[in-house]
N, C-alpha and C positions, 0 to 999 in steps of 0.2 A: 551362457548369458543370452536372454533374449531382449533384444534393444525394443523400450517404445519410441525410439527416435529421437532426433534433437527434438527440445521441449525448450521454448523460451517461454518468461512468464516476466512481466512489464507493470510495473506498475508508477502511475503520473500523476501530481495534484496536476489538474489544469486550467485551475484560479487564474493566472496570471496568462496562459494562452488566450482565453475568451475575452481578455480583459483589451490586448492586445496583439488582433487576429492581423493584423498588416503586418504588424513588426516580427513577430516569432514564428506565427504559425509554416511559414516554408522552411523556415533550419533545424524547426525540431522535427517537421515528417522527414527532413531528407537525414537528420543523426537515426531517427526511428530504420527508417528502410537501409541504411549503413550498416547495423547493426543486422539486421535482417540479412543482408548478403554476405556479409563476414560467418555467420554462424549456420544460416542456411536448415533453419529449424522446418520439422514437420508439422509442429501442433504451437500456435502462438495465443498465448491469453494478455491481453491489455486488458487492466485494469485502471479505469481510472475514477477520478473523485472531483468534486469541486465544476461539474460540465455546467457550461454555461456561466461558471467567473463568478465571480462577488456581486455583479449587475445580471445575474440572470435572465431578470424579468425583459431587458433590454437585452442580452445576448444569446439568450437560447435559440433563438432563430438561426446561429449558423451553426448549432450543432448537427441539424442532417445533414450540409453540405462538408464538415471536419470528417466524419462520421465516412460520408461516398467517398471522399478523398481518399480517402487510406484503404478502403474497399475496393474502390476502381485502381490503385496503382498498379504499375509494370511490376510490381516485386509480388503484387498480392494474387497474380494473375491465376497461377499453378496451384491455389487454394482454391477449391469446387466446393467447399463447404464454408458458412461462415455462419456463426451462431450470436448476434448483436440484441444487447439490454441495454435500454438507456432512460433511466428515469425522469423525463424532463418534465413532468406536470409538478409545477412549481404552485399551479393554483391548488393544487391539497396539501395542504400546510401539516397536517397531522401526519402525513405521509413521506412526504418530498425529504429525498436523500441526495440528488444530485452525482448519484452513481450510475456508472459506464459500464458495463463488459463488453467486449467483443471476443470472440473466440474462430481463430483460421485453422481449417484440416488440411494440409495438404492431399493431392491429389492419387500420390501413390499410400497412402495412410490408411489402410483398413481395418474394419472390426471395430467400431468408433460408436459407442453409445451414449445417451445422454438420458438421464432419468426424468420422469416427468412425475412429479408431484405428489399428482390429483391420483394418479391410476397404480400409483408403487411400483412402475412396471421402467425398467429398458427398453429403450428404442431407438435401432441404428439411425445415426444424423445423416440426412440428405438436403443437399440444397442449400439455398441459402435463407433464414429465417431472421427477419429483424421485427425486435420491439421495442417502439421508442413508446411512452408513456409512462404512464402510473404501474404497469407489469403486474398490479393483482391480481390480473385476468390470465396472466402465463405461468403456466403447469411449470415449465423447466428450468423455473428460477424460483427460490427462495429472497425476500426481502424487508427489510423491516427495518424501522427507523426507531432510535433508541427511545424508548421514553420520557417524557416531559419532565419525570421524579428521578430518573439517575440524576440532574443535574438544576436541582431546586431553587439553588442560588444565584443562575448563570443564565445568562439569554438559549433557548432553547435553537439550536440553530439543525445546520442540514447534517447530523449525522447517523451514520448507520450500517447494515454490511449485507451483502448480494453472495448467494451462495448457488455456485451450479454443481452439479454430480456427474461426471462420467466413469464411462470405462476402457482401457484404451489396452487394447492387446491383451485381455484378462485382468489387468491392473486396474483397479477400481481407484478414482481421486475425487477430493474435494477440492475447490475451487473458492474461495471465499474473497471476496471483496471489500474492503473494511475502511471506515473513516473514522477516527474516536477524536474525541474531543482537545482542543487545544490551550493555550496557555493564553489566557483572555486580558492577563497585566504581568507584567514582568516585577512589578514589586508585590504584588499577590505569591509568584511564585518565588520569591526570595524568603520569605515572613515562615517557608520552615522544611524540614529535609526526615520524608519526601513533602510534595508541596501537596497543595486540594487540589490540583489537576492532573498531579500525578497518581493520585488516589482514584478518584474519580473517572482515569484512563481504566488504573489497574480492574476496576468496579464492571466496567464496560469491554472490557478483553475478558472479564471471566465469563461475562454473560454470552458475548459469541461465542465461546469455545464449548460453553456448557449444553447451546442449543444445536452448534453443529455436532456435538458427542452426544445427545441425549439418545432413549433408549428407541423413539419411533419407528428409527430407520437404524438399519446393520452400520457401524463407526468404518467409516474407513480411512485412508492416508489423506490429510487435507494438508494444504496451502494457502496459506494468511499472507495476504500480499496488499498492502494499499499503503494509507497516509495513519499510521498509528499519532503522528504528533508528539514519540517522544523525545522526551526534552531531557537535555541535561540537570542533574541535581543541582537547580540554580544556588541555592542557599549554600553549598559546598562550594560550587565552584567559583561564585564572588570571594567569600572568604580565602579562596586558595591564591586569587590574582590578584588581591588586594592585601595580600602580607606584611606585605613591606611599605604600605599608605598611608595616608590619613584620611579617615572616613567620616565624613560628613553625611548625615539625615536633614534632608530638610523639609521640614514641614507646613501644611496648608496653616496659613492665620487663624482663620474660622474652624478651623479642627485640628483633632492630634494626628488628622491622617499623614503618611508619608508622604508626599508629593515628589519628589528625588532623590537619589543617593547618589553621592560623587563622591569621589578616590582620588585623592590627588597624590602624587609623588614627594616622598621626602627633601628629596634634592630637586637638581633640574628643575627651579625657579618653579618650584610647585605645579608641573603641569598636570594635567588632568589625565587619569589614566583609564578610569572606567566613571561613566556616565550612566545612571538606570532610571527612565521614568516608567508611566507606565506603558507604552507602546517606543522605549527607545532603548536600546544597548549599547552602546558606544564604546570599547574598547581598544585602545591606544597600541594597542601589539595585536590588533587582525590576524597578523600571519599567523599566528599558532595555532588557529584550526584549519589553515592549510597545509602548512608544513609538514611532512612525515604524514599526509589524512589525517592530522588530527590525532593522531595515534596517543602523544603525552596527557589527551582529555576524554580518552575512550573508558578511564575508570570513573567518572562521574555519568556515564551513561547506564544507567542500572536497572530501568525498568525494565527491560526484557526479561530483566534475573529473576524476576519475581514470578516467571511462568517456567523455567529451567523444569517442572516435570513434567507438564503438556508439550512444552514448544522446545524446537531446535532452531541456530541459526548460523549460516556458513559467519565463517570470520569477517569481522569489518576490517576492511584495506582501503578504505576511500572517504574523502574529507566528510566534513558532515553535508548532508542534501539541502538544508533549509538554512535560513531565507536568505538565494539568489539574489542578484542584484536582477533586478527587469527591467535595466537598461542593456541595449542589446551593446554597447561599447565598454562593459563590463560585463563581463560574463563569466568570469573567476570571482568577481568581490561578493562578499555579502554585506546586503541590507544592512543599515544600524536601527533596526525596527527591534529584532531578538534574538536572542544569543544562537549562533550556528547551534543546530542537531541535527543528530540523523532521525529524521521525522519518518521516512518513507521506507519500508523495510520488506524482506523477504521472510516470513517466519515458516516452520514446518511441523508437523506432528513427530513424532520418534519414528513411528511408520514409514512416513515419507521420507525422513532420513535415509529410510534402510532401504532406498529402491533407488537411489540418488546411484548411477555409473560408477566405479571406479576402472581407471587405467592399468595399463599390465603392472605401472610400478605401483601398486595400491592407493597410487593419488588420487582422488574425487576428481569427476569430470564438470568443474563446476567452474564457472565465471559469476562473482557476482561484486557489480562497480556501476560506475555512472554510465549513463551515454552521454555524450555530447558537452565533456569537459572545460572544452572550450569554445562553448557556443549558447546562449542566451537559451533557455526552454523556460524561463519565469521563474517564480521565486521558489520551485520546487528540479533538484534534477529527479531524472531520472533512472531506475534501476532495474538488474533483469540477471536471469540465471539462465542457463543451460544444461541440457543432458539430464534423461531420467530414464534411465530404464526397466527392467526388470529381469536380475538373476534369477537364475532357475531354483524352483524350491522356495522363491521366494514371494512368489504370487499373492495378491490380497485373498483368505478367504472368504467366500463368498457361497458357505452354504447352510449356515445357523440364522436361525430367524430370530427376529425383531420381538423383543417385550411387549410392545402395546400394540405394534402397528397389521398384527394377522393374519399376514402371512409368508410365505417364507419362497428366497429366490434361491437360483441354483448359479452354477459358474458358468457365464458363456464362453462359447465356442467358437474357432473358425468359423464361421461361413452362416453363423445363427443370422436366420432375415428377422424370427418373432420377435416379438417383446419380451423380455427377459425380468420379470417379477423382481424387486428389490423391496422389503419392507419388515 
């Protein structure tokens, strides 16, 4: 077994951080650096989404200083390498995704390459390289903001996915950073199973997956880590909680549109059990997507299913991630804005599955849950995994060349300084 080292991989809406840099931003870097010393990883990737908040145009100003924060810390000290993309030009509108990478190598971590682009070639990372802007201009990152016609119906908003490539002790990965679109009315998504934004996800997960697979570049083990937004199969899951109710439509005067749907209880002097307008959920037994993580509502969570032969994903053991309460004196409730999901997710190739550690008793060396449980990080938690390394015999290969792209790379070595062709 040849270990590529502890691996953590992070991913954060941080909507609700930018919104609110007084109040959150010191308990979610110290849950971040918490984590960090408990796990003690050599190669750390954050991924985040949403930089710069809802108010961007007013917030993006403190993402360089969030950004040195966590670069300059006591924890981040022993990493000599940092690899930072940060898309903040908000003014190209045709562009703008409002996605983050950073990427730390620790300093005993050798044989660390990073692919660049433009030239098809590997090249060991040194130093430390940040790009905050528009990133068209940077060779080491793929980026792209969905377009205009996935979503013809619907306000065309920040989303999109950031793809890096390295190679880490002969192990070749992908790095993908993903934001797909969300659920824009909650009686939109009741009206059918699956709903138009879960379609509309599915529509926009095939297309990252098809362009980080396609034939240009040799396929290797990637990692889908951001803010997929999905949602539970709302039209199921109302009908399952409202059983036993009496359900009321109510409708706008001037139209046949929906305007609310309320549940009220049989008994117990008709209280109201479930509340649905268009940006509010309201249900009367909150706990049961705490209780047990949510576990009795993890079978209405199904869009992942729909990729079961590209994608893998460790088991969900932890409540749903979305929508936190972003009162920092709540920091267990969720919002009654939309129904708790697990929005924020760790997805894998079969590939990457197969490089994932196991322990001498054949258990996966894998953690994957919240941080900062009980602690205010905004209306998204946060999540993260560990350990990846690579069995023997089990190496990516790396020496069939590419259909379209021309030419062909070989497997590096210990102690390679050249660039190492990938294409």
């Amino acid at each position: 077994m040849e270990t590529i080292s502890d691996v953590l991989l992070v991913t954060a809406n941080l909507g609700s951080l930018f919104d609110q840099m007084d109040k959150i931003q010191n308990g979610w870097l110290q849950e971040l650096y918490k984590t960090i010393r408990s796990y003690k990883p050599k190669f750390i990737a954050l991924h985040f989404q949403e930089v710069g908040g809802k108010d961007y145009t007013d917030n993006m100003c403190h993402a360089k200083d969030f950004f040195e924060n966590i670069e300059s810390s006591e924890e981040m000290k022993d990493f000599d390498r940092v690899c930072t993309y940060v898309d903040n030009q908000f003014q190209a509108e045709d562009s703008f995704t409002a996605l983050g990478s950073i990427y730390f190598i620790h300093k005993t971590l050798k044989n660390i390459y990073q692919y660049d682009f433009n030239v098809k070639d590997f090249k060991a990372v040194s130093g430390q390289k940040k790009h905050m802007g528009s990133l068209d201009g940077v060779s080491t990152v793929e980026k792209e903001k969905f377009p205009k016609n996935f979503w013809p119906d619907f306000k065309w908003s920040r989303k999109g996915f950031m793809r890096t490539r390295w190679i880490i002790h002969n192990q070749g990965l992908d790095l993908v950073n993903v934001h797909l679109f969300h659920d824009a009315s909650n009686l939109i998504a009741c009206n059918s199973s699956p709903s138009i934004y879960s379609a509309n996800r599915k529509n926009a997960l095939r297309y990252v997956i098809s362009r980080i697979s396609d034939s240009c570049y040799t396929p290797m083990p990637f990692f889908l880590f951001g803010d997929f937004n999905f949602r539970l199969d709302t039209q199921s899951l109302v009908q399952h909680l409202s059983t036993s109710a009496d359900v009321q439509t109510v409708k706008k005067d001037s139209s046949n549109e929906v305007q609310k749907i309320i549940c009220e209880e049989k008994d117990n002097d008709h209280q109201v059990l479930l509340h649905i307008e268009e940006k509010l959920f309201t249900y009367l037994h909150q706990a049961v997507f705490r209780e047990d993580s949510g576990k009795a509502l993890l079978k209405y969570d199904k869009e992942a299913a729909a990729f079961h032969d590209v994608i893998r994903e460790e088991d969900i053991t932890f409540p749903p991630s979305y929508p936190y309460s972003e009162d920092d004196t709540k920091p267990t409730q969720y919002m009654n804005t939309r129904c708790p999901a697990w929005c924020d997710r760790i997805l894998m190739s079969h590939t990457a599955q197969e490089i994932i550690q196991k322990r001498e008793d054949g258990e996966k060396n894998v953690v994957y849950n919240t941080m900062g449980p009980n602690i205010c990080m905004g209306d998204h938690k946060v999540y993260n995994r560990t350990t990846v390394s690579v069995p023997e015999g089990k190496r990516h290969a790396t020496t069939h060349p590419s259909t379209n792209c021309g030419s062909q790379h070989r497997e590096p070595t210990t102690g390679v300084s050249q660039p190492i062709p990938l294409a």
